[in-house]
Structures are given as C-alpha cells and as structure tokens.
C-alpha positions as CSV (number, residue, x, y, z in Angstrom):
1,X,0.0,0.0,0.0
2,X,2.9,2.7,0.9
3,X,5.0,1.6,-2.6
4,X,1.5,2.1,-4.5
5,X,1.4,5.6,-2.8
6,X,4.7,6.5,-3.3
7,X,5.0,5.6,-7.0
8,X,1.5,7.4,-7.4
9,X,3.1,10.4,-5.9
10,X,6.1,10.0,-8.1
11,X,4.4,9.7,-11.2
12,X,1.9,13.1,-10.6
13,X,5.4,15.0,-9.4
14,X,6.7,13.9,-12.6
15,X,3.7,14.5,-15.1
16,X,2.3,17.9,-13.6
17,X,5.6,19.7,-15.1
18,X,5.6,18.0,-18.3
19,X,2.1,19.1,-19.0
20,X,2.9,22.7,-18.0
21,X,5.2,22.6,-20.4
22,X,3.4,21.3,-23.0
23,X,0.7,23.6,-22.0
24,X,2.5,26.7,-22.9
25,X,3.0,28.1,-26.0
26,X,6.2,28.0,-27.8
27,X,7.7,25.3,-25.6
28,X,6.3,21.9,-27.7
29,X,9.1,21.4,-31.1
30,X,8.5,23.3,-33.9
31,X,5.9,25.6,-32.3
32,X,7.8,28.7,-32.1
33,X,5.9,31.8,-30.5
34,X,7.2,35.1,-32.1
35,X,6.0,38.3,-29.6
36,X,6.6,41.1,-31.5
37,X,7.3,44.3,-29.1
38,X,5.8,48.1,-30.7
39,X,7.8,50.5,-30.0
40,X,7.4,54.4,-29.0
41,X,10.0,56.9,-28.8
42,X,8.9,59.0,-26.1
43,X,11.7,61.4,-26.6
44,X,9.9,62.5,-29.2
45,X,6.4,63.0,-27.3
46,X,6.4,66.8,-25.8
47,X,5.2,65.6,-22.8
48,X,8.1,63.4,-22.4
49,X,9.8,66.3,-20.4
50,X,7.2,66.4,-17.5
51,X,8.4,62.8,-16.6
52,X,10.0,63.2,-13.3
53,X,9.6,64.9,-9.8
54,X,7.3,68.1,-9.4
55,X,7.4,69.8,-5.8
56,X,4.8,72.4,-4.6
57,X,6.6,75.8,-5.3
58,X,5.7,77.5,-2.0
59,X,6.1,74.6,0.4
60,X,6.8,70.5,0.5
61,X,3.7,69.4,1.6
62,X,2.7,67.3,-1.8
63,X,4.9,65.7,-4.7
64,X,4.1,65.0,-8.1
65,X,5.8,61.7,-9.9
66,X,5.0,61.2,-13.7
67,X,6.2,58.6,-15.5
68,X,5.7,57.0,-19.1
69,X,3.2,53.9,-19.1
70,X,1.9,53.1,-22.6
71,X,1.7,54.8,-26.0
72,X,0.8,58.2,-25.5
73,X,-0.1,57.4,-21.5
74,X,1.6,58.5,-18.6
75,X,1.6,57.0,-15.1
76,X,1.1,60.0,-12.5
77,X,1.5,59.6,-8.3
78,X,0.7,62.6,-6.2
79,X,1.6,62.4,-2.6
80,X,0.4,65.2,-0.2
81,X,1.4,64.7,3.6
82,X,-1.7,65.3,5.7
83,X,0.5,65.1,8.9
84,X,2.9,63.4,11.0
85,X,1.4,59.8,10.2
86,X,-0.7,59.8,7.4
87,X,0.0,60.8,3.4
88,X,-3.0,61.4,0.9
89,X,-2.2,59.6,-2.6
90,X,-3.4,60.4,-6.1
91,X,-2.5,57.4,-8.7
92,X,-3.8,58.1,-12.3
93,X,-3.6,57.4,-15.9
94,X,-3.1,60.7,-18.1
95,X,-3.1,61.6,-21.6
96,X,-2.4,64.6,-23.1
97,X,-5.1,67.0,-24.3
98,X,-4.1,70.1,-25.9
99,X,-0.6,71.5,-26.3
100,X,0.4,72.0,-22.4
101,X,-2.3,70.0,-20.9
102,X,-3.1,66.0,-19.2
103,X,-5.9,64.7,-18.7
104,X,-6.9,61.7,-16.4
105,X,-10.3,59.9,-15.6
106,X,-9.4,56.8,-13.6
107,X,-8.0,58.7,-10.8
108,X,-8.0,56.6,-7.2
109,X,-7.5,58.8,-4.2
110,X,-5.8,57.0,-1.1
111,X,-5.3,57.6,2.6
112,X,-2.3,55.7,3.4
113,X,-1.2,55.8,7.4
114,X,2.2,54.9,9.0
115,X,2.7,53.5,11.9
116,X,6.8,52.2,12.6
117,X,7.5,53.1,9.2
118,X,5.5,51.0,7.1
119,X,2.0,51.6,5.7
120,X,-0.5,50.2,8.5
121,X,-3.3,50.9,7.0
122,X,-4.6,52.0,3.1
123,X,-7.8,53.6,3.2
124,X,-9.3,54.1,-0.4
125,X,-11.3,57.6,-0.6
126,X,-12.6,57.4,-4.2
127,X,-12.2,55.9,-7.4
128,X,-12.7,57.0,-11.3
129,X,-11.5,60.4,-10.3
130,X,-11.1,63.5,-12.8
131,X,-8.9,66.4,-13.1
132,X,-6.0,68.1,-15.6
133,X,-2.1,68.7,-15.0
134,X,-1.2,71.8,-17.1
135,X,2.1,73.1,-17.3
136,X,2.5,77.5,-18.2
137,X,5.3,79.1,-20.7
138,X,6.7,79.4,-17.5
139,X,7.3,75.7,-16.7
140,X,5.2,75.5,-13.9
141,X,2.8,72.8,-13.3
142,X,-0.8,73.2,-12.0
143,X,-3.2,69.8,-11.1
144,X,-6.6,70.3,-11.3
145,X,-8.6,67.6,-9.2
146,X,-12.5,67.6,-10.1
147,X,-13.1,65.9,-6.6
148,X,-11.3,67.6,-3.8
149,X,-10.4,70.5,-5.6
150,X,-6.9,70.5,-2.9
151,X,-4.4,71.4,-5.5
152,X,-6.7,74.9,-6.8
153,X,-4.5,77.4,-7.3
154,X,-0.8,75.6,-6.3
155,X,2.1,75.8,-8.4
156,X,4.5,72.9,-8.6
157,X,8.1,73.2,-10.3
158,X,10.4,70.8,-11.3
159,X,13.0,68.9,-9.4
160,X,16.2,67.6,-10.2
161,X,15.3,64.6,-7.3
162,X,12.8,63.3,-5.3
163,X,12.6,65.2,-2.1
164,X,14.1,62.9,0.5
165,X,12.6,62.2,4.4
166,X,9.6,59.9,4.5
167,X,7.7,59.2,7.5
C-alpha cells in the first residue's frame, strides 16, 4: 500500500511539469511563439519632459511623480502629507489633451497611514476620479482635481530629485 502511494506520488510529481510545459506556448518542437514588441519613442512626445519629480513651489507638503506607461499614457502619483502619520495619494492614468495639458479619468484617491514606518493601513477615498495637469510658458505645473479641488491654485516646479525624508 505505501509503494503504491509512493510511485502514485512520483508519477503526478513527474507528469504535472511536463504538461505545464506542453501547456505553454512555444515550448512543444516546432511551435515557435514570435512576440513582437511596438515601440514608442517618447523622446519625441512633448510631454516626455514632465516625466520626473514636481514639488509644490511655496512649500513641501505634496509631490508630483510622472512617469511614461503606454503609448501616449503617462503613469502620475501625487503624494500630499496630511501630517505626521498619514500621506493622501493620487495614482492616475493621463493623456495629453491640448498642447500644455493632461488629462486623467481613472483617478484613485488614497489615505495611506504609518505607523513604525511602514503603511498600516490604506484607506481608499474614491475611485474614477477627474482632473488636468497643465504646465505655463513658465514651466510651472498646476493639477486640477474635479473631486477635492486640494491642489486649486498651487504651483508645482520641477525637481532635479525626489525630495528625500519619509515618514
């Protein structure tokens, strides 16, 4: 009875890999899976030069990360320190718009709190949120949120780094 179990065992352990393998594309002979990446040359996309860090102007209560995502997209992060323990976060999806503006529509609002350093607790606020990120001639950037409407009328200007500190 324990040999019967044992060469059971030994015979699943042996088949359930094999029939992964076989199971996934491009791994049986002679059926070769060709992925074919596209391309996009963001360096050529005028809003590639708002990727990076954006720091309120007048103090450092919020920070503004964009980054490229997809063709055309750009992945945006907005952290805004609502005291000692607890951050507000932004995350979004934007595309642009018009010359100097972003615009986003999936926009989830977080309350994240700290608590020894490390997030104890995420709180989500709202989801499918609205809003704009414009920059001026003067390389400024603005973020209109349709929700909360905490940003109206803060300028935020480009930094060479994230500011440092945390928590």
């Amino acid at each position: 009875m324990i040999l019967k179990r044992i060469v059971s065992t030994a015979a699943i352990l042996i088949m359930i890999p094999t029939g992964l393998a076989f199971a996934m594309p491009g791994t049986v002979p002679g059926t070769a899976v060709e992925f074919k990446a596209e391309t996009y040359d963001y360096t050529k996309d005028a809003f590639f030069s708002w990727c990076g860090w954006w720091g309120e102007k007048a103090a450092d209560r919020a920070m503004i990360t964009i980054t490229t995502g997809e063709k055309g997209w750009y992945g945006v992060e907005i952290c805004w320190r609502r005291n000692a323990s607890q951050v507000d976060m932004w995350t979004m999806s934007a595309e642009p718009a018009g010359k100097d503006v972003m615009e986003y529509k999936d926009c989830i609002h977080s309350l994240l709190t700290y608590k020894d350093g490390a997030i104890d607790k995420e709180e989500i606020l709202y989801k499918n949120g609205t809003g704009a990120i414009t920059v001026n001639s003067a390389k400024e950037m603005t973020w209109r949120d349709d929700q909360d409407h905490i940003a109206d009328k803060i300028v935020y200007v480009k930094l060479n780094r994230p500011l440092g500190g945390g928590l």
